[in-house]
FIPA-208251 format. One record per residue (C-alpha): residue in one letter; x negated, y negated, z; residue number from 1. Coordinates in Angstrom, 3 decimals. Last residue first. Layout:
REM residues N
REC  semi         X         Y         Z  vextor
REC     a         X         Y         Z     NUM
...
This chain:
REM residues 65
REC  semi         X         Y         Z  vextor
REC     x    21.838    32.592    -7.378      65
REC     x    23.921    31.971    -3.811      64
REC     x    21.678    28.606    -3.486      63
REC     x    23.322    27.153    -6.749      62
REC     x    27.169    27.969    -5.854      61
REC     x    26.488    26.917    -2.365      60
REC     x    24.853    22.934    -3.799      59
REC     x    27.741    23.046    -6.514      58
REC     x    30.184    23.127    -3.684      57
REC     x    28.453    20.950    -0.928      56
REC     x    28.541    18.359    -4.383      55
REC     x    32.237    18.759    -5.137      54
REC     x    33.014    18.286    -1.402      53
REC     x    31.218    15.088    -1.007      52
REC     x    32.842    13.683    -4.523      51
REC     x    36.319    14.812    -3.349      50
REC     x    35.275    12.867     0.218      49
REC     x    34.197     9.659    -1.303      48
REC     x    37.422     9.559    -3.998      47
REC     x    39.685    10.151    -1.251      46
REC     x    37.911     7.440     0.801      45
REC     x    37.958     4.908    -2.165      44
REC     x    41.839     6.027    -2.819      43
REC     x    42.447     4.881     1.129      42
REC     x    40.058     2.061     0.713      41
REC     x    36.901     1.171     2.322      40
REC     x    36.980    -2.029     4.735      39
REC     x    32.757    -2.574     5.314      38
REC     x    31.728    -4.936     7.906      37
REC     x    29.099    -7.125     8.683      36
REC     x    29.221    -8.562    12.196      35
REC     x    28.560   -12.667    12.252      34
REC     x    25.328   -13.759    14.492      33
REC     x    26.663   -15.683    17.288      32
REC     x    25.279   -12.720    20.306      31
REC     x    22.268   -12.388    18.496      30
REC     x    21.411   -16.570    18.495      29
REC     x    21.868   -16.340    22.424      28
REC     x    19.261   -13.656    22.755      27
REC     x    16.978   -15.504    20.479      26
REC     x    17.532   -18.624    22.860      25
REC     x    17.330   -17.141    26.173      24
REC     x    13.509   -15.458    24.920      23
REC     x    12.330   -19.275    24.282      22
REC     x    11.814   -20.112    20.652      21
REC     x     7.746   -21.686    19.407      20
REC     x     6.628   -17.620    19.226      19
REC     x     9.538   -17.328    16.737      18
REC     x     8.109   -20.066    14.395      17
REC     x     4.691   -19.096    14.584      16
REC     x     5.143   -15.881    14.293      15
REC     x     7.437   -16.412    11.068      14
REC     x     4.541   -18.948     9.722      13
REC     x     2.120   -15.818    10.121      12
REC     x     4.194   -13.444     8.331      11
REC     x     4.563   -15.505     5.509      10
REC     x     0.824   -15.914     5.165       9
REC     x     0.076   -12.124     5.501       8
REC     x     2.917   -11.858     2.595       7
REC     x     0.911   -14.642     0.460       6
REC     x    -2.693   -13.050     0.903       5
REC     x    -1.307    -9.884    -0.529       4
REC     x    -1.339    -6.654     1.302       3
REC     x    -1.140    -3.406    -0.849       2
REC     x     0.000     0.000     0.000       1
């Protein structure tokens, strides 16, 4: 893996900036952060679970040859 002088760079200005922030603060800025959240939909699900089973079928069909 390769380490460019830019990425060691960017890496030092985040230090700096976080090492700057009191402890209470970061905790504080965790608790405001929005939640991400997926809604999947009924004929998404279906469609996630026939796929699933298709696969674990194929997969048995292939390890019982």
């Amino acid at each position: 893996m390769t380490i460019f002088p830019h990425q060691i760079s960017d890496v030092i200005q985040l230090y700096n900036r976080v090492s700057k922030l009191k402890p209470s603060t970061l905790l504080d800025r965790e608790g405001d952060a929005p939640k991400d959240f997926v809604n999947i939909s009924e004929e998404a699900k279906k469609q996630q679970i026939l796929s699933q089973v298709k696969n674990d079928v194929l997969e048995r069909i292939r390890d019982a040859k």
